[in-house]
N, C-alpha and C positions, 0 to 999 in steps of 0.2 A: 477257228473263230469266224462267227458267220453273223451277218444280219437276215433275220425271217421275218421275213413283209406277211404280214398277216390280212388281206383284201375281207372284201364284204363277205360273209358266210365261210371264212376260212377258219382252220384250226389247226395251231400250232404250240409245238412243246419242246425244250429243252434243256439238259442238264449238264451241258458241255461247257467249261468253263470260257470264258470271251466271248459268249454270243450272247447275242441280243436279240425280242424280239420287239416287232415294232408295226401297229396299226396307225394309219392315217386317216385324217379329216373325219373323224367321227362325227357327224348331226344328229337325228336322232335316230342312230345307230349307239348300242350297246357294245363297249368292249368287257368281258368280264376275264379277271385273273385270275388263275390257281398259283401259290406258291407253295411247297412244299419246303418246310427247313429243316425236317433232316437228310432229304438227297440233294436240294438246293437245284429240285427239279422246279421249272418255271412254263405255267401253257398260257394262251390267251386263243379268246374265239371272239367273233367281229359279228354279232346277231344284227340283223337288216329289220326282224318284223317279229311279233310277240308269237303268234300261232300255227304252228308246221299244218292243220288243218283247212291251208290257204290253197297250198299244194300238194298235195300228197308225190307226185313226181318230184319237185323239189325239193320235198322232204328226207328222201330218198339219194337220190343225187349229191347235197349238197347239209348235211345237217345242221351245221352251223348256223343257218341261215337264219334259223328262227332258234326263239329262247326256247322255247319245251323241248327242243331236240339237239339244240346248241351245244347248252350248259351241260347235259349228258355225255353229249361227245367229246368235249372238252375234258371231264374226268378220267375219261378210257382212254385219253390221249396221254394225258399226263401221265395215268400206271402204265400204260404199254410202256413210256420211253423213261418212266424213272423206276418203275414197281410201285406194285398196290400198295395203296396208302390209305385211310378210314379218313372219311372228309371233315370227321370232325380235326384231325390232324393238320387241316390243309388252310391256309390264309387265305381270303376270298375279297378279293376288291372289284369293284366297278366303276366304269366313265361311261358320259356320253347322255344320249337320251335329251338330247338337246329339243327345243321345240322350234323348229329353223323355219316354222312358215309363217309363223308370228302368233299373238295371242288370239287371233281370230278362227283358226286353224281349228276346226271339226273333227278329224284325225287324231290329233296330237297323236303322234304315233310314238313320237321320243317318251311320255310317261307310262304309256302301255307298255315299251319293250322296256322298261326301266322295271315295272309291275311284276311282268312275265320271269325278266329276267328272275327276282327275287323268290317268286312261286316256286321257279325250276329248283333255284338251290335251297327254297325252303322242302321241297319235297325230300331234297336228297338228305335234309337234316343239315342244314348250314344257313349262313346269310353272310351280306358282306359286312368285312370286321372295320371298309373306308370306301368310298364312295363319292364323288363328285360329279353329281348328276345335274338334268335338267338344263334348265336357264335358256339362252339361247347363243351359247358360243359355240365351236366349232372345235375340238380337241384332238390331241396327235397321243396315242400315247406309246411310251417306249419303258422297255422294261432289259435288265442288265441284270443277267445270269452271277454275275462276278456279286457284283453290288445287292443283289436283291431287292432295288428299287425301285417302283411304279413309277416313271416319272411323266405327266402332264403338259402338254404344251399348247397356248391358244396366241394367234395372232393378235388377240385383243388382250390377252393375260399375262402373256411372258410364259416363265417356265416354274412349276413347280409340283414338288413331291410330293405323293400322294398317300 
């Protein structure tokens, strides 16, 4: 039984009963989920920026970090640690993509990685099946191996299931 902190551009996956994993302070940063229900395999990746064509060493380095390269890495994570699995098979949720500099913001980078995000798993033939995006709060989210639940948390919201 373990807790996997999942940081900015990280990627993680597990099938082990009692762990959890769990991304913090989402802005507009994307967390996206895979779950799979029949190995009750569960991954989540922490995308920072929509375009891996920002950095090509970073791209490399670190794939998470951006959706076109995230969302991929994210799937291979999940079949390496649970077995191949056909994505239409696979549940697919999203947080985050918050727009934290305010509505004035020329950037908006939270609805482009939210954009991006979707592109990626629309390429691979999926989209999310739930999703609480946008706005401008600040999201935690934690996810339970045992439970199969995505669950959401904002200092301004409380706690809930996503």
């Amino acid at each position: 039984m373990a807790t996997i902190l999942i940081g900015i551009g990280g990627v993680g996956a597990s099938c082990t009963p009692g762990d959890i994993l769990k991304t913090m302070a989402l802005g507009s940063c994307v967390a996206v989920v895979l779950l799979v229900p029949q190995t009750r395999c569960v991954g989540m990746v922490h995308v920072a920026l929509p375009d891996s064509a920002l950095d090509e060493k970073k791209k490399l380095l670190v794939p998470g970090h951006f959706a076109d390269t995230g969302v991929p890495a994210l799937y291979d994570e999940v079949c390496r640690v649970g077995g191949r699995v056909a994505m239409r098979d696979v549940y697919v949720k999203i947080a985050g993509g918050a727009n934290v500099l305010g509505a004035a913001s020329m950037f908006d980078i939270g609805r482009r990685n939210v954009l991006a995000v979707k592109k990626a798993l629309w390429m691979m033939g999926s989209g999310p099946m739930a999703e609480h995006v946008e706005g401008n709060i600040s999201r935690t989210v934690t996810i339970s191996i045992d439970a199969g639940t995505v669950e959401l948390s904002s200092p301004s919201k409380g706690v809930w299931i996503l």
